[in-house]
N, CA, C and O atoms as a Maestro MAE file, in Angstrom:
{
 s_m_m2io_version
 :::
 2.0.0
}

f_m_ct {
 s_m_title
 :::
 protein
 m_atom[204] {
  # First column is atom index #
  i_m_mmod_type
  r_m_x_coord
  r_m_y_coord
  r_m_z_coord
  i_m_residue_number
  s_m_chain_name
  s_m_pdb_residue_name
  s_m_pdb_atom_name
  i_m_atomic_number
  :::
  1 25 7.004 -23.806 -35.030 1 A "UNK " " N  " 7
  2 3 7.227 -22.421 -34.714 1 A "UNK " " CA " 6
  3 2 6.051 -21.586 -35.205 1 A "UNK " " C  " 6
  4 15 5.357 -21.858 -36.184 1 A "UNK " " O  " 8
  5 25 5.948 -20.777 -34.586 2 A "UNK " " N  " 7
  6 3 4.824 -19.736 -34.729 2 A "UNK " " CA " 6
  7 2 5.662 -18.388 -35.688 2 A "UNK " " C  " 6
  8 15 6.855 -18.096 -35.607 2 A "UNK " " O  " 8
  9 25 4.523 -17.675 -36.648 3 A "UNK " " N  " 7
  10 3 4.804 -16.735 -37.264 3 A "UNK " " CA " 6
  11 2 4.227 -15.250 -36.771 3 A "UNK " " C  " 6
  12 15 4.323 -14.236 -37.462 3 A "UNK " " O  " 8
  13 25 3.534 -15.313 -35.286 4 A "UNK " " N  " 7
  14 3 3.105 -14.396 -35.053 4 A "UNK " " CA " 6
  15 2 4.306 -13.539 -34.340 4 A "UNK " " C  " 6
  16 15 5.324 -13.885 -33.741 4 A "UNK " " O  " 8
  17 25 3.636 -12.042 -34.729 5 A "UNK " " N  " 7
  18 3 4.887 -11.363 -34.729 5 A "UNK " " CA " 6
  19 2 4.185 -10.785 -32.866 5 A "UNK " " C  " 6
  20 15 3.013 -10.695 -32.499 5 A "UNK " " O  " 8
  21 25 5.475 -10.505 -32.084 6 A "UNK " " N  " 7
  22 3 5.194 -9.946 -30.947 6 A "UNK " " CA " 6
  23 2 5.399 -8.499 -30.483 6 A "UNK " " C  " 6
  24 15 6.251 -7.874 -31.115 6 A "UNK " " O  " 8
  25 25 4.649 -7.734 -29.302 7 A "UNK " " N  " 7
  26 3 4.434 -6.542 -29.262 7 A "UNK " " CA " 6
  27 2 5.264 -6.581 -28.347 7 A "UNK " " C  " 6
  28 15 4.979 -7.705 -27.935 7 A "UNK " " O  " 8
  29 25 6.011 -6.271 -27.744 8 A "UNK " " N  " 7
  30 3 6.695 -6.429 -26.299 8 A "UNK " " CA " 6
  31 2 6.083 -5.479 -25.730 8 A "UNK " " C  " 6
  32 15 5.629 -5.843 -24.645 8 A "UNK " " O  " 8
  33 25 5.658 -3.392 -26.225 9 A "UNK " " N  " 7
  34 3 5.135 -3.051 -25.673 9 A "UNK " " CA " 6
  35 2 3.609 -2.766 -24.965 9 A "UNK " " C  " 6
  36 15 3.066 -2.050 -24.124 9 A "UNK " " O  " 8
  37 25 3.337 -3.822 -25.899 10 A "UNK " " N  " 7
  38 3 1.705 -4.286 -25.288 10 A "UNK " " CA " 6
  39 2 1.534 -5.376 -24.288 10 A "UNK " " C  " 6
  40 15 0.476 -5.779 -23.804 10 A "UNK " " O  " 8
  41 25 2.833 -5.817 -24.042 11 A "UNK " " N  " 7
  42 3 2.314 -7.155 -23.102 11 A "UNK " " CA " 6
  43 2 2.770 -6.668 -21.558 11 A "UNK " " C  " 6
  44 15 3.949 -6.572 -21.215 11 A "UNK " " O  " 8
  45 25 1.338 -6.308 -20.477 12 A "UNK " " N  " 7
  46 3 1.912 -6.768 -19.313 12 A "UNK " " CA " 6
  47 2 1.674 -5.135 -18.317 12 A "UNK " " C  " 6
  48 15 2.178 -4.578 -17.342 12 A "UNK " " O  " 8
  49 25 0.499 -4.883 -19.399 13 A "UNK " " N  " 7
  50 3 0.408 -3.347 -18.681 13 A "UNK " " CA " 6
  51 2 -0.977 -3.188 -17.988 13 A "UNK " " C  " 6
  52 15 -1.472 -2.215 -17.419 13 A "UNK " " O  " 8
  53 25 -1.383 -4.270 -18.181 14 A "UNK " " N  " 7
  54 3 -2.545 -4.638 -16.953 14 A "UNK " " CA " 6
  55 2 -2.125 -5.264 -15.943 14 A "UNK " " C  " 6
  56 15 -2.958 -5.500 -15.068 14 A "UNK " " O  " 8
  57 25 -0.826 -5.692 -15.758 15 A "UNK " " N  " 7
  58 3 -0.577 -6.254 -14.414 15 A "UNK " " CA " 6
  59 2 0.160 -5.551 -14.071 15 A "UNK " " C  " 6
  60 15 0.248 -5.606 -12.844 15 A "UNK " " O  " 8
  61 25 0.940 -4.704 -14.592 16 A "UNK " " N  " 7
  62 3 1.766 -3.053 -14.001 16 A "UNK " " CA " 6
  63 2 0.617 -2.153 -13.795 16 A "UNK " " C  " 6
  64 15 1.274 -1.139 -13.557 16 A "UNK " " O  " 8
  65 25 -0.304 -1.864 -13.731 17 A "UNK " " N  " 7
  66 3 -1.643 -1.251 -13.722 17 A "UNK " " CA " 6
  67 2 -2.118 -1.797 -12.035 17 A "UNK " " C  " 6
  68 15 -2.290 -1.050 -11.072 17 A "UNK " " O  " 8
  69 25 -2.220 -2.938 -12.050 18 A "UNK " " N  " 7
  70 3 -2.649 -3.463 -10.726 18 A "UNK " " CA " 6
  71 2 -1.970 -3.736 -9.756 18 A "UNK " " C  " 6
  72 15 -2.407 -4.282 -8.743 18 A "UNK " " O  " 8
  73 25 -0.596 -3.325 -9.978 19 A "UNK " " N  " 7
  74 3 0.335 -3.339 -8.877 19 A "UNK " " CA " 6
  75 2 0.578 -2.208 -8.550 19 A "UNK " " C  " 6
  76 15 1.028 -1.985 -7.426 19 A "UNK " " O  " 8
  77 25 0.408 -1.483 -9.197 20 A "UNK " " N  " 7
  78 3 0.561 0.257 -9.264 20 A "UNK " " CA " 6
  79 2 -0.700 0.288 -8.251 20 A "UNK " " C  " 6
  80 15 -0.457 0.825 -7.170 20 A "UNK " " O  " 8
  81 25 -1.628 -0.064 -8.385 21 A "UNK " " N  " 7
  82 3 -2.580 0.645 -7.842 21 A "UNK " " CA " 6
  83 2 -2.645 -0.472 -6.315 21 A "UNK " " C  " 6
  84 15 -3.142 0.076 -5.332 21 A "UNK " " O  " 8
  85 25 -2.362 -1.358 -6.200 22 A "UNK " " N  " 7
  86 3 -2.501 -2.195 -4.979 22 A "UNK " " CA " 6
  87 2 -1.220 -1.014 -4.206 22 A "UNK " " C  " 6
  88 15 -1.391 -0.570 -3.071 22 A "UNK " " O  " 8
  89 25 0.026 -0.650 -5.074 23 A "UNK " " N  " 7
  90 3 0.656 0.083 -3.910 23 A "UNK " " CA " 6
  91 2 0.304 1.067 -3.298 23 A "UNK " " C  " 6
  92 15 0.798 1.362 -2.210 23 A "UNK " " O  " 8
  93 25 -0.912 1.981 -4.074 24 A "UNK " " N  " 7
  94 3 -1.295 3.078 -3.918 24 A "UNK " " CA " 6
  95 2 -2.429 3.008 -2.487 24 A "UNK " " C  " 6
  96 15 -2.677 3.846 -1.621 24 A "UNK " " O  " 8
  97 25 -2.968 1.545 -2.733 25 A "UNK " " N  " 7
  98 3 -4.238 1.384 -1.700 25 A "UNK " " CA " 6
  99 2 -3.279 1.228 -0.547 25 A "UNK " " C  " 6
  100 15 -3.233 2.151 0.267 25 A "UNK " " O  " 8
  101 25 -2.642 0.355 -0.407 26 A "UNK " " N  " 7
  102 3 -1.328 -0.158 0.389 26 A "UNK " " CA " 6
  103 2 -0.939 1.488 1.242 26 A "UNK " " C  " 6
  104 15 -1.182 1.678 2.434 26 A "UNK " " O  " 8
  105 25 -0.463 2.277 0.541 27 A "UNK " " N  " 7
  106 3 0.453 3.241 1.172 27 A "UNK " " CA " 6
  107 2 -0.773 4.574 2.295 27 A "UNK " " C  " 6
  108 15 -0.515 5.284 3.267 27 A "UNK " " O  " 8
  109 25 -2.066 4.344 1.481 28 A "UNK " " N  " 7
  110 3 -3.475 4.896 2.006 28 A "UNK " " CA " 6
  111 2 -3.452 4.423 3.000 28 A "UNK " " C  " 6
  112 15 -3.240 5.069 4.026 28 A "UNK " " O  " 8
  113 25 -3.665 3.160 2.975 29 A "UNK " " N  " 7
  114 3 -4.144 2.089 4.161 29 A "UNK " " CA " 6
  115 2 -2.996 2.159 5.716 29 A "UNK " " C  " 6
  116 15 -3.099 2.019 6.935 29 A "UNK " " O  " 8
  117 25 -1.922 2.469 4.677 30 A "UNK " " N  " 7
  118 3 -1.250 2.252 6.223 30 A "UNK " " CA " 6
  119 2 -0.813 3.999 6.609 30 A "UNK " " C  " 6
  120 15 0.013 4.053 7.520 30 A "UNK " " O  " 8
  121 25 -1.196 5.228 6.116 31 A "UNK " " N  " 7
  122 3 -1.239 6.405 6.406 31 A "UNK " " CA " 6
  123 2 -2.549 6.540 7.236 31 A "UNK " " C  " 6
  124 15 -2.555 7.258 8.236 31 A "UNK " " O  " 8
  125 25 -3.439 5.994 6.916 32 A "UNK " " N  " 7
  126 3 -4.509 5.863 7.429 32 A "UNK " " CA " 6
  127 2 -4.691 5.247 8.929 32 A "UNK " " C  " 6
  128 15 -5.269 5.844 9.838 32 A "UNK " " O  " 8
  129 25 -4.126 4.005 9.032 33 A "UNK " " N  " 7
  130 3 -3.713 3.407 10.423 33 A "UNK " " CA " 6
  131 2 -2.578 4.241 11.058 33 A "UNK " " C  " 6
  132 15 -2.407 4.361 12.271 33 A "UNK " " O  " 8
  133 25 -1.833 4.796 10.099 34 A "UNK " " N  " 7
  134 3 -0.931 5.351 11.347 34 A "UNK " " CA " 6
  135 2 -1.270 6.708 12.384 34 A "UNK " " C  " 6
  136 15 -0.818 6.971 13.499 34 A "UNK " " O  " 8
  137 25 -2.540 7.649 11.277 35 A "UNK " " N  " 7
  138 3 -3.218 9.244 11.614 35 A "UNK " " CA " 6
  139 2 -4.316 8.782 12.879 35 A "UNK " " C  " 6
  140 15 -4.853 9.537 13.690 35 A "UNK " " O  " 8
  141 25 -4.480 7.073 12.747 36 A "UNK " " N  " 7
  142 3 -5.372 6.928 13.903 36 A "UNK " " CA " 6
  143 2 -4.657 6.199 15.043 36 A "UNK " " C  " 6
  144 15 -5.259 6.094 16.111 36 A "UNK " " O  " 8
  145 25 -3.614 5.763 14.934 37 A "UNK " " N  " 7
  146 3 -3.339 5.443 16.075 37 A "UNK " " CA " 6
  147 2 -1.444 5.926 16.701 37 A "UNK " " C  " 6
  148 15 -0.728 5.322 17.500 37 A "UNK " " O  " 8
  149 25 -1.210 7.056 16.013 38 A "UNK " " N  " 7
  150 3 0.273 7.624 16.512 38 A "UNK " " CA " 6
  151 2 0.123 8.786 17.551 38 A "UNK " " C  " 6
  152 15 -0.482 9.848 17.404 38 A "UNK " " O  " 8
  153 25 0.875 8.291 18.725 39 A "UNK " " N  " 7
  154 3 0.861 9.058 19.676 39 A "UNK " " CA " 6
  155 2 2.048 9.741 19.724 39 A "UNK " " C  " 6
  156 15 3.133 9.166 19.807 39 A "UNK " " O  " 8
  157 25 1.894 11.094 19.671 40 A "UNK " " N  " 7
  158 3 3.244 11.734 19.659 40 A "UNK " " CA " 6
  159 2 4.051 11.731 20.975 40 A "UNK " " C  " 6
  160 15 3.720 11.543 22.146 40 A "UNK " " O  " 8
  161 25 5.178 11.995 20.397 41 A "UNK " " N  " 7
  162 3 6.027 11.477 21.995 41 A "UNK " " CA " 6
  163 2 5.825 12.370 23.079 41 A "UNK " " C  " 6
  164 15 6.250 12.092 24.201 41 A "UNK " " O  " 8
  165 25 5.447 13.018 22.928 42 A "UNK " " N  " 7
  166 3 5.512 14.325 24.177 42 A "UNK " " CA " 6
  167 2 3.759 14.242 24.737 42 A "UNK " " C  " 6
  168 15 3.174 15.229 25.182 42 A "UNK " " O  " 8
  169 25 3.252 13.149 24.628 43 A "UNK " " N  " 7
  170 3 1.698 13.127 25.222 43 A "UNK " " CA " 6
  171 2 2.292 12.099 26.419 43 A "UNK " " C  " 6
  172 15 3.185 11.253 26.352 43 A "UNK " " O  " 8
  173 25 1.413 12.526 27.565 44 A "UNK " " N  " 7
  174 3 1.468 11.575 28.492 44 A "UNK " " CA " 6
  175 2 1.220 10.206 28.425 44 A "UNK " " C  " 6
  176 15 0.011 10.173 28.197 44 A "UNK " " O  " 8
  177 25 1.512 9.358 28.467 45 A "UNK " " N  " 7
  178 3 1.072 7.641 28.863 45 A "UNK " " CA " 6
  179 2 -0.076 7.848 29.114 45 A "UNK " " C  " 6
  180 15 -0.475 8.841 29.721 45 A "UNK " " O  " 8
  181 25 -1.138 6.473 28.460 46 A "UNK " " N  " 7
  182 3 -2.229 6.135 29.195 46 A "UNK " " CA " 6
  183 2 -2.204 5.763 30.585 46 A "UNK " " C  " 6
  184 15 -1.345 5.189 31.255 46 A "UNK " " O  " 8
  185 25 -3.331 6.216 30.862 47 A "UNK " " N  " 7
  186 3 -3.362 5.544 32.386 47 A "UNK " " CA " 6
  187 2 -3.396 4.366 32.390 47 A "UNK " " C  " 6
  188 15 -4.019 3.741 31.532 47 A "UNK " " O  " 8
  189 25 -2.598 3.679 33.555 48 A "UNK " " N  " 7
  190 3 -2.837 2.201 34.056 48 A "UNK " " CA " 6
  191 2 -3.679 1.985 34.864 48 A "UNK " " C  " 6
  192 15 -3.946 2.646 35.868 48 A "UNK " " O  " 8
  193 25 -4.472 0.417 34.226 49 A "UNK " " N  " 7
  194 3 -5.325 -0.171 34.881 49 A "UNK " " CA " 6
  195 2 -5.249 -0.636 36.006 49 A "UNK " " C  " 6
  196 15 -4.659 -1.676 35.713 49 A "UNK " " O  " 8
  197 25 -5.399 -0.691 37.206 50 A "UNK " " N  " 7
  198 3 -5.098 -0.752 38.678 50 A "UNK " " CA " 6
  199 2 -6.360 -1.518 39.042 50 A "UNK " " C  " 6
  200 15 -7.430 -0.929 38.892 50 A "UNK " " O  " 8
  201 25 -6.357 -2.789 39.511 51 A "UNK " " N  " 7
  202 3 -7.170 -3.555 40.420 51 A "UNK " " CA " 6
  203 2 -7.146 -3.332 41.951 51 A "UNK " " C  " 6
  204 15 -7.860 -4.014 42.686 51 A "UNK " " O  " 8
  :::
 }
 m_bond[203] {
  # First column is bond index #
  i_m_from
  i_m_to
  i_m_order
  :::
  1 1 2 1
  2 2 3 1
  3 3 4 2
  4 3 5 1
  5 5 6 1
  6 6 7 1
  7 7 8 2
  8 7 9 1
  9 9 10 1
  10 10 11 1
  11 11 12 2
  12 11 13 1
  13 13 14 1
  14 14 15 1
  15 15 16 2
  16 15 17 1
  17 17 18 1
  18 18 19 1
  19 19 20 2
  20 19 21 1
  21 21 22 1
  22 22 23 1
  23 23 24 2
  24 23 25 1
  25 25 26 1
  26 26 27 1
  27 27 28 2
  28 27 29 1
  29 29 30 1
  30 30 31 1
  31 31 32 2
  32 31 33 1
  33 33 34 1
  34 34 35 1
  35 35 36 2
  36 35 37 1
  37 37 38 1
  38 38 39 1
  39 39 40 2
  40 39 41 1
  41 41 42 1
  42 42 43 1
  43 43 44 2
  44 43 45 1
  45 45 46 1
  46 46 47 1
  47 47 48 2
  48 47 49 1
  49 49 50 1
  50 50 51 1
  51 51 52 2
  52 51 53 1
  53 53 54 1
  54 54 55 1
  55 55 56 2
  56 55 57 1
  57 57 58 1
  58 58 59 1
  59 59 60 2
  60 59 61 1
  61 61 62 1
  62 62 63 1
  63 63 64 2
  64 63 65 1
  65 65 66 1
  66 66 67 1
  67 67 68 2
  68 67 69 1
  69 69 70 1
  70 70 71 1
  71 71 72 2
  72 71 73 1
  73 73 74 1
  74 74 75 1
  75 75 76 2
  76 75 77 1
  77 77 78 1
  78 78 79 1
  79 79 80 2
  80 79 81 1
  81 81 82 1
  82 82 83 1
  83 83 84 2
  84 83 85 1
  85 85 86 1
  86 86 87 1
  87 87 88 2
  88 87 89 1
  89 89 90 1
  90 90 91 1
  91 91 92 2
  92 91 93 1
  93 93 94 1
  94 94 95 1
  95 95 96 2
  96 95 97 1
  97 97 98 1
  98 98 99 1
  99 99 100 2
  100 99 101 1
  101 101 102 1
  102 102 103 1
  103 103 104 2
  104 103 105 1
  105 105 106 1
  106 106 107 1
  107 107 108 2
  108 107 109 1
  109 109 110 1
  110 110 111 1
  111 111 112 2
  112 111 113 1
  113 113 114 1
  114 114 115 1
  115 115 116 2
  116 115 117 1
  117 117 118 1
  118 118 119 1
  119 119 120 2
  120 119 121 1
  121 121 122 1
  122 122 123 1
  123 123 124 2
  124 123 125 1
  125 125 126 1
  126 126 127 1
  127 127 128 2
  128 127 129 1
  129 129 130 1
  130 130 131 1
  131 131 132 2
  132 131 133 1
  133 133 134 1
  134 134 135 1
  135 135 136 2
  136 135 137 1
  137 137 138 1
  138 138 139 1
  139 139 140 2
  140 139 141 1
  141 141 142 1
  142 142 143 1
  143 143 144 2
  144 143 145 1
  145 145 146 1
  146 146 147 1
  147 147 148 2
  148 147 149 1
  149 149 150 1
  150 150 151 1
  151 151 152 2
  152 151 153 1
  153 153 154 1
  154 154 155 1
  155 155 156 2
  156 155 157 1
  157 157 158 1
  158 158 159 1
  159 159 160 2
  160 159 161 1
  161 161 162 1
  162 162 163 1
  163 163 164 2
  164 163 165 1
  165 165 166 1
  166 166 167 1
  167 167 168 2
  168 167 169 1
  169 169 170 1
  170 170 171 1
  171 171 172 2
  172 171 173 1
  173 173 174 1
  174 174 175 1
  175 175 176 2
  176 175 177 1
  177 177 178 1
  178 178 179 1
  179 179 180 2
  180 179 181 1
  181 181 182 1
  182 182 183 1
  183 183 184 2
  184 183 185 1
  185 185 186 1
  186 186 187 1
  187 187 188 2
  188 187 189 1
  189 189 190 1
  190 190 191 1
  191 191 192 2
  192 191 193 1
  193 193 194 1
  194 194 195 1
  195 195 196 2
  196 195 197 1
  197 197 198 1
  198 198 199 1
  199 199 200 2
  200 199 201 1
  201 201 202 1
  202 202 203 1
  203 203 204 2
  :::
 }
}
């Protein structure tokens, strides 16, 4: 057995740190895809391609 004493609140706040921030890129990323490609409903259809 070990005598080292443990921090509970020091362990594990660099990987709550990097999940925090992967959600943050995450929620950018897909606000970002959506401002470029959402067509509001009341715009006409693209035109169809006709051979």
């Amino acid at each position: 057995m070990s005598n080292d004493t443990v921090n509970p609140s020091s362990k594990g706040w660099g990987v709550a740190a990097f999940i925090i921030v992967l959600a943050i890129v995450a929620n950018v990323t897909a606000y970002t895809i959506h401002k470029a490609t959402y067509l509001k409903p009341d715009k006409a259809p693209a035109a169809e391609v006709t051979r």
